[in-house]
C-alpha positions as semicolon CSV with decimal commas, in nm:
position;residue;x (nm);y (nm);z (nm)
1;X;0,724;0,330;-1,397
2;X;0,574;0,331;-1,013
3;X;0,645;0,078;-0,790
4;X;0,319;-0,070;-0,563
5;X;0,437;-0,102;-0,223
6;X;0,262;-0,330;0,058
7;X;0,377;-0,368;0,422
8;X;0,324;-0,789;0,476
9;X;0,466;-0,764;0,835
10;X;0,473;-0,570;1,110
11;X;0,793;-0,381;1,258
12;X;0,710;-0,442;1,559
13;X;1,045;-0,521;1,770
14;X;1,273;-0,437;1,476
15;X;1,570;-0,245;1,486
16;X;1,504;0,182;1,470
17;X;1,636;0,234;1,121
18;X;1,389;-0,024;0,927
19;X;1,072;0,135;1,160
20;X;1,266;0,462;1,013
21;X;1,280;0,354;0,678
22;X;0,930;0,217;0,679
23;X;0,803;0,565;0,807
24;X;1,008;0,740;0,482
25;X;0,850;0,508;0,205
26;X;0,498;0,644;0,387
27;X;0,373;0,298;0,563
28;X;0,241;0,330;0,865
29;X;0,025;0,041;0,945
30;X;-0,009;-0,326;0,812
31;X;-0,146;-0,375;0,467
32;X;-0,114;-0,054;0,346
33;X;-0,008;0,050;0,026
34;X;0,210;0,318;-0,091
35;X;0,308;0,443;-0,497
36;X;0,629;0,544;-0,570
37;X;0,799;0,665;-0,865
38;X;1,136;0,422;-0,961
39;X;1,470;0,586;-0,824
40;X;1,736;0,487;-0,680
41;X;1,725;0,608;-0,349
42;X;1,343;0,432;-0,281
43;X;1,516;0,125;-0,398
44;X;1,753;0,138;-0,154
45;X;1,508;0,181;0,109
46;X;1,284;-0,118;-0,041
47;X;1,556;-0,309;-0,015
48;X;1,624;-0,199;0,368
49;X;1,266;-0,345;0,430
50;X;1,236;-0,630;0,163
51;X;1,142;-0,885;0,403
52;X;0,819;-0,678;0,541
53;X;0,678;-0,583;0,186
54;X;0,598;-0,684;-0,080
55;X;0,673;-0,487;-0,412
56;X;0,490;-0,469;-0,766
57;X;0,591;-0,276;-1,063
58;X;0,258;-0,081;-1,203
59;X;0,200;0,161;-1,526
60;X;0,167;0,549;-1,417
61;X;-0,209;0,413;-1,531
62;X;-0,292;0,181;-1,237
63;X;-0,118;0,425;-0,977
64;X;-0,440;0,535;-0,670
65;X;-0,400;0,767;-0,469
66;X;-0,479;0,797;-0,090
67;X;-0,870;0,845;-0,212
68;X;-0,915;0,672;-0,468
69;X;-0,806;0,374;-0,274
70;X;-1,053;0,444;0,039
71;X;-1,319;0,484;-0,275
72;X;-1,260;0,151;-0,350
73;X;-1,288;-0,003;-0,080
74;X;-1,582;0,176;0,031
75;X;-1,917;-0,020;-0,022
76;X;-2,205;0,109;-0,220
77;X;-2,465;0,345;-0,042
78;X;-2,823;0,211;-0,014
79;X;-2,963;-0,115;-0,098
80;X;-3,089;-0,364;-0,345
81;X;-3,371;-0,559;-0,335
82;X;-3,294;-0,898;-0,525
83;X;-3,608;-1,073;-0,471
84;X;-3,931;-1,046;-0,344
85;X;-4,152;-1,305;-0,184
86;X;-4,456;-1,163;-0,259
């Protein structure tokens, strides 16, 4: 139901329109990932950029937003102590 957008390559030196349609879908820098509901008109513009990302179809379920992705990525506060050598 959402499609899982990543931008592979950069648009560096690339024509106005794909930076343009890039900037629509909500990419901005490499590696990051956007959600979008299917329709017609962001398949179009996938298919503007298809050789820069790469695309995954995902359940409403497994959709993150900006937050919850930062979240994840984020490491655990504090420490652990896994052994001792006393």
């Amino acid at each position: 139901t959402h499609y899982r957008i990543t931008l592979r390559r950069s648009a560096i030196a690339l024509p106005k329109n794909i930076k343009g349609t890039l900037v629509a879908l909500g990419i901005h820098r490499r590696l990051q990932t956007v959600y979008h509901r299917h329709s017609p008109d962001i398949a179009g513009k996938i298919l503007t950029a298809k050789e820069l990302v790469t695309v995954e179809n995902v359940p409403a379920s497994a959709v993150r937003t900006k937050l919850e992705q930062r979240l994840e990525r984020k490491a655990p506060r504090g420490y652990e102590v896994m052994g001792s050598k006393l």
